[in-house]
NULOBA-87006 format. One line per 8 residues: number of its first residue (from 1); their letters; for each residue x, y, z of N, C-alpha, C, O, CB. Coordinates in pm, 1 decimal, padded with zeros to 6 digits, always signed. Glycine has a CB too. Layout:
BEGIN
NUM) A) X/Y/Z/X/Y/Z/X/Y/Z/X/Y/Z/X/Y/Z ~ ... .
END
This chain:
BEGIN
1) XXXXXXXX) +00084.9/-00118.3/+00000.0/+00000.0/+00000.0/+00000.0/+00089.2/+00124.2/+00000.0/+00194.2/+00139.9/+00062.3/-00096.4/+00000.0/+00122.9 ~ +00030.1/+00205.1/-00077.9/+00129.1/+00294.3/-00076.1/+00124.5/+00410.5/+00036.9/+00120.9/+00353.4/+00145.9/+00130.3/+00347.4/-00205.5 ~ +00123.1/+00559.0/+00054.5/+00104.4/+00686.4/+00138.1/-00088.4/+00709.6/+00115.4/-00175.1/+00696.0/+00201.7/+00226.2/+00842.6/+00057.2 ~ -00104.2/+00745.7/-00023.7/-00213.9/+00766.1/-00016.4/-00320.1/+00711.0/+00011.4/-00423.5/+00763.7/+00052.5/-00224.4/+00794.4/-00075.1 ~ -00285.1/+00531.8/-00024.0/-00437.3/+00466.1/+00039.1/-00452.6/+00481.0/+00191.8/-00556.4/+00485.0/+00257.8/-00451.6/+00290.8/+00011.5 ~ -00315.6/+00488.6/+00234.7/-00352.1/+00517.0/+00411.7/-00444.2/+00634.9/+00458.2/-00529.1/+00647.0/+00546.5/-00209.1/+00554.4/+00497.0 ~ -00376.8/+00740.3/+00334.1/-00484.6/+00844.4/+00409.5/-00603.6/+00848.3/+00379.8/-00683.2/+00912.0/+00448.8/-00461.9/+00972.4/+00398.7 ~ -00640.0/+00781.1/+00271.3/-00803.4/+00757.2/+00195.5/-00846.4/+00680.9/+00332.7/-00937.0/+00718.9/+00406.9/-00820.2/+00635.3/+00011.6 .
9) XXXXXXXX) -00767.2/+00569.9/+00352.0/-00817.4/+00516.7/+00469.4/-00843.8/+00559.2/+00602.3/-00942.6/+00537.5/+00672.4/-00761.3/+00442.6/+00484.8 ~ -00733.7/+00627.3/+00627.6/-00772.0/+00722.3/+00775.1/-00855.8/+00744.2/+00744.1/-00938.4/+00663.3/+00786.2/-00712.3/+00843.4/+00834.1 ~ -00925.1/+00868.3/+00643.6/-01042.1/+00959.7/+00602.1/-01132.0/+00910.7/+00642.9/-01193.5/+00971.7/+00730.3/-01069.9/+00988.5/+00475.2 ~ -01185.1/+00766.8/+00594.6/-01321.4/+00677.7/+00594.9/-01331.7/+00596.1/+00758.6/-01425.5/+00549.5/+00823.3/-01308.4/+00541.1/+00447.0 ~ -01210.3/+00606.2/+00777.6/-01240.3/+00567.6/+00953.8/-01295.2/+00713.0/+01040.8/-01387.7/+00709.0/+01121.9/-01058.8/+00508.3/+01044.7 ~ -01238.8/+00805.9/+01015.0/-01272.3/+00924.9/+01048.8/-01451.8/+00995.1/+01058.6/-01517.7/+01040.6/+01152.1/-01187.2/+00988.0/+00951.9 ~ -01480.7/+00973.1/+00908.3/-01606.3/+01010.8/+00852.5/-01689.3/+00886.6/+00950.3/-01783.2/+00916.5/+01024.0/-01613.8/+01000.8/+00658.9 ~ -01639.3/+00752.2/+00936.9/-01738.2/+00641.4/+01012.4/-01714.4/+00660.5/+01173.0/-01773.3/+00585.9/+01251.3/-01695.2/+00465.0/+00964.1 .
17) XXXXXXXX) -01632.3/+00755.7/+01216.4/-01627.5/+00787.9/+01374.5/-01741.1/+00866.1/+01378.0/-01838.7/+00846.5/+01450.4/-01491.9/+00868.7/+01438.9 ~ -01723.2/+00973.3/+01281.8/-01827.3/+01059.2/+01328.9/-01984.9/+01046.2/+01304.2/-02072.7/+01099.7/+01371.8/-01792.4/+01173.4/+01282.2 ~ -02002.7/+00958.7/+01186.3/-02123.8/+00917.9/+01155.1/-02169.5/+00856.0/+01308.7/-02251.3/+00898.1/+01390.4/-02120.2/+00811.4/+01021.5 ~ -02084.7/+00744.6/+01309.9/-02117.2/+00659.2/+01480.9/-02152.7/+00749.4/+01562.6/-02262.1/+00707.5/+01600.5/-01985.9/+00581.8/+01568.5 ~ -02124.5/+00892.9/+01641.7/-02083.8/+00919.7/+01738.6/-02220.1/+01022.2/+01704.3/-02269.3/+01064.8/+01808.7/-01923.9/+00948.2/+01766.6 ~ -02294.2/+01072.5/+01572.2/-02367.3/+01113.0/+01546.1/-02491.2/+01024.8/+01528.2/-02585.5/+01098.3/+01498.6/-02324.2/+01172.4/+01474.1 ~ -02517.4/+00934.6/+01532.6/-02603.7/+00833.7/+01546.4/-02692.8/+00815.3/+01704.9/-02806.7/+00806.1/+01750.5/-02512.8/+00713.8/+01511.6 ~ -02531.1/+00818.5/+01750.2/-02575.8/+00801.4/+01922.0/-02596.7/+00917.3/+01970.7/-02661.1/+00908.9/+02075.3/-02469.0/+00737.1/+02025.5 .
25) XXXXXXXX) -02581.3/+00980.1/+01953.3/-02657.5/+01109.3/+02031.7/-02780.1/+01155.1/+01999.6/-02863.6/+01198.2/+02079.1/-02589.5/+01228.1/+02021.6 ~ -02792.4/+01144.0/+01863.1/-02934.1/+01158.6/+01821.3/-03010.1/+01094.8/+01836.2/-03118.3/+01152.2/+01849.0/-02959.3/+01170.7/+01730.3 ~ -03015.0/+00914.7/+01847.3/-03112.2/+00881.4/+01892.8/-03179.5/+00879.6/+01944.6/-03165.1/+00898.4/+02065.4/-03121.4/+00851.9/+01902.6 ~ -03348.0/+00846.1/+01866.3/-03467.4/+00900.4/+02007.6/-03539.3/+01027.5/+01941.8/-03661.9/+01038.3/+01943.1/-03370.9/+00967.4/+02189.2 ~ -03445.3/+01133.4/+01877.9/-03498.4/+01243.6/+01860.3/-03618.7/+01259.4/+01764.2/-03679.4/+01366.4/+01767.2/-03403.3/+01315.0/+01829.8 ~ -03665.5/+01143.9/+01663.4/-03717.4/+01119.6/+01570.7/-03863.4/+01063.3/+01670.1/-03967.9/+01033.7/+01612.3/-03623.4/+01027.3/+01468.0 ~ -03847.7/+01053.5/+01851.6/-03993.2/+01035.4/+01871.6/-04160.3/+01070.5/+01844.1/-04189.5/+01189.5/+01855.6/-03984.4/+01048.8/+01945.1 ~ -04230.1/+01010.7/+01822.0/-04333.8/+01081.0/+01798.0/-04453.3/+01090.0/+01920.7/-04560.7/+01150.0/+01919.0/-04379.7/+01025.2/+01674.6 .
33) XXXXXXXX) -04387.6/+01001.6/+02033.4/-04512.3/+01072.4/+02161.7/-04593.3/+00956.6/+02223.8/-04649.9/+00956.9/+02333.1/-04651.5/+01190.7/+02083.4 ~ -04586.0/+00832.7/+02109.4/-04692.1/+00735.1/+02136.8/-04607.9/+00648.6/+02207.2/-04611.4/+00533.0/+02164.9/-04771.6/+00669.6/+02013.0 ~ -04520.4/+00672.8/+02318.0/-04487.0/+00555.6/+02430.4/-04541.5/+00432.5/+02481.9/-04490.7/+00337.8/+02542.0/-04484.1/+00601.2/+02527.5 ~ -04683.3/+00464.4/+02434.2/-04749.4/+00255.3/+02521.8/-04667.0/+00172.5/+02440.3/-04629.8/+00071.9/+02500.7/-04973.1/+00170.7/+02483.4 ~ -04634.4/+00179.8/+02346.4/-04601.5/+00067.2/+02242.3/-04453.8/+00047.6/+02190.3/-04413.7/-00045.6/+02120.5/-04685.0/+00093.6/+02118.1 ~ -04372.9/+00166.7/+02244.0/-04247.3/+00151.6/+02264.2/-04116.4/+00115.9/+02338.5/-04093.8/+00153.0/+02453.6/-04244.3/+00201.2/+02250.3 ~ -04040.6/+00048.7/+02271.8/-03980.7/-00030.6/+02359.6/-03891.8/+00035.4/+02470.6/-03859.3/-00005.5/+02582.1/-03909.6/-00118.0/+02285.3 ~ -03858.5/+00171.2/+02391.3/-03732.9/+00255.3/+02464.3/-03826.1/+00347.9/+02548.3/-03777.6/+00459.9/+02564.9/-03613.0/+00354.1/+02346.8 .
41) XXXXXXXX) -03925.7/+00331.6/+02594.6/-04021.1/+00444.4/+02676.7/-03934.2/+00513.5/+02768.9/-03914.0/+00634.1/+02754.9/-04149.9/+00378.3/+02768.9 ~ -03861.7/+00422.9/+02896.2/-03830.3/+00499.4/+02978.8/-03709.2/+00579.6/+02915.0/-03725.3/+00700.8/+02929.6/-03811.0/+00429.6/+03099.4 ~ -03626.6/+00555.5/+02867.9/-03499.2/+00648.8/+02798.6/-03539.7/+00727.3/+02660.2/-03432.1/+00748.7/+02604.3/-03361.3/+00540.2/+02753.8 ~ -03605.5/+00759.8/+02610.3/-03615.7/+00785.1/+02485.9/-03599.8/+00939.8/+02474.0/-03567.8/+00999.8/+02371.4/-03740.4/+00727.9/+02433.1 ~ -03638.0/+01015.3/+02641.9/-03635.8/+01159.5/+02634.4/-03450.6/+01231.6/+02617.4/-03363.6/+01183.2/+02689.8/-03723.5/+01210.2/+02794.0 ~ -03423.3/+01318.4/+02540.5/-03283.9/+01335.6/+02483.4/-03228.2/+01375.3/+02646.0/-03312.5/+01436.6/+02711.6/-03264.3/+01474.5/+02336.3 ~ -03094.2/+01346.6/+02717.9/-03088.9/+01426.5/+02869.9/-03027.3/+01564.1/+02812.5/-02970.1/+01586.7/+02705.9/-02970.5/+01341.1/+03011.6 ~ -03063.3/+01658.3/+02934.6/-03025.3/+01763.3/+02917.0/-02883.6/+01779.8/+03009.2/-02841.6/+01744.4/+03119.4/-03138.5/+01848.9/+02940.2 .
49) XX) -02838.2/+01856.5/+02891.8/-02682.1/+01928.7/+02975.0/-02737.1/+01998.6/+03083.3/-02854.1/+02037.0/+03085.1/-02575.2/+02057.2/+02876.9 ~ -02621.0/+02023.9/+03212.8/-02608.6/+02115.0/+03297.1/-02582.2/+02236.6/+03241.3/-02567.5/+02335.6/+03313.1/-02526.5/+02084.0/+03380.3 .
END
């Protein structure tokens, strides 16, 4: 492999960190209210910062 596929490669580990790390925080936010029937009821509200 040469210099550049490494950094193509860093890049796409990079972009898939942040996709990940943007996934998890957002989840939940897409609720729509109807909790009887959901599985994540008790956690689903986003926590708030101090």
């Amino acid at each position: 492999m040469n210099p550049l596929d490494y950094i193509i490669l860093a890049a796409v580990l990079v972009l898939l960190f942040f996709a990940i790390r943007y996934s998890v925080r957002h989840r939940g936010e897409s609720c729509g209210g109807n909790c009887s029937s959901c599985p994540y009821a008790a956690g689903c509200e986003k926590k708030k910062k101090r």
